[in-house]
C-alpha positions in Angstrom: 138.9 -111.1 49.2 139.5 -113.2 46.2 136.5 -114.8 44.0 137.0 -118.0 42.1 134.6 -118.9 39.8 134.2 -122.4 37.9 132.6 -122.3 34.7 131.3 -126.0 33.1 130.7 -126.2 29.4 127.0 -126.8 28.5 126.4 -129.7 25.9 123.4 -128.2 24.5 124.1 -124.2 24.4 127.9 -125.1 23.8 128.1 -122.1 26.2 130.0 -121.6 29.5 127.9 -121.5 32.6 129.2 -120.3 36.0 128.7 -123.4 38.2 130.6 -122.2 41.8 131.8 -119.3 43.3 134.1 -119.7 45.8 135.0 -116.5 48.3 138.3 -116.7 49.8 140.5 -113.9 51.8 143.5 -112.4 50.5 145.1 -112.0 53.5 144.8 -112.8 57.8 144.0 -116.4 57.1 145.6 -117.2 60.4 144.6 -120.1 62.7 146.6 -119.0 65.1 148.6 -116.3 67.3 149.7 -114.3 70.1 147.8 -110.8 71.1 148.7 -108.2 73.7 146.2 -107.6 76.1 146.1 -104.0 77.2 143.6 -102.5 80.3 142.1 -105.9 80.2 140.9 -106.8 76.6 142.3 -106.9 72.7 140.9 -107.4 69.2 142.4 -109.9 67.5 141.5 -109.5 63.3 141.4 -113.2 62.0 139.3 -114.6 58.8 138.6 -117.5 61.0 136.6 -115.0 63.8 133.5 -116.8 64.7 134.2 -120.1 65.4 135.7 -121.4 68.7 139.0 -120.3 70.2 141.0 -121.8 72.9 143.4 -118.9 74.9 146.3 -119.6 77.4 148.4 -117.3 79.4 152.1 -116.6 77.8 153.7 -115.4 80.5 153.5 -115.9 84.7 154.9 -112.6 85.8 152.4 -110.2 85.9 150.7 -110.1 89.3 147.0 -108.6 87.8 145.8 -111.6 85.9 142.2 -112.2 85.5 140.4 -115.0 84.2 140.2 -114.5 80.0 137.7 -115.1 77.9 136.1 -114.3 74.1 133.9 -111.6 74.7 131.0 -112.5 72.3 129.3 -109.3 71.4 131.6 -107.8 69.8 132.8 -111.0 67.4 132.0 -110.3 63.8 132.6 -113.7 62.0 134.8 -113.4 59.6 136.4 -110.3 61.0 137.9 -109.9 64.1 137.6 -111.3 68.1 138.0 -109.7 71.5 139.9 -111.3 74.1 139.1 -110.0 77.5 139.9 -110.7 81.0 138.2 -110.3 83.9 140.8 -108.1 86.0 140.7 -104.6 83.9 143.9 -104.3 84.6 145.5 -107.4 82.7 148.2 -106.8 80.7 150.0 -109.4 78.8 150.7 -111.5 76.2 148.0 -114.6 75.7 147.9 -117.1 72.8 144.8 -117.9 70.8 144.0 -121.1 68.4 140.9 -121.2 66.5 139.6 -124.7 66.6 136.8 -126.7 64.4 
């Protein structure tokens, strides 16, 4: 995480004064991607975990697709997400797009 800091001059101390702090990530600012779903689920490590996601399907091959999903207990905003399906036996490739 980066920290960016404003400082304003005060007129009457003629001191600087912190005025913001800003928190920003370093890296895994992504909005968007594709995960791997293995035995039904994945965790998908985004900055942007905690606010809503849309997921589709990347492929039509597989025969053991299940209905997918953001399985909300174990979100940690800020973090990461888990994608799972409802067929534990779901393997593929989904994409995911976080959305405000």
């Amino acid at each position: 995480m980066a920290r960016i800091e404003t400082y304003t001059l005060n007129p009457i101390t003629g001191e600087q004064e912190l005025t913001n702090v800003e928190i920003t990530p370093d890296v895994n600012y992504e909005t968007s991607g594709f995960a791997d779903i293995a035995l039904g689920k994945v965790t998908v490590n985004t900055f942007n975990a905690g606010k809503a996601v849309l997921i589709t399907r990347n492929q039509d091959t597989t025969t053991l697709i299940g209905n997918l999903y953001v399985y909300s207990p174990n979100t940690i905003p800020n973090v990461s997400f888990e994608i799972r399906s409802t067929n534990i036996n779901d393997n593929g490739t989904v994409y995911w797009q976080i959305v405000e």
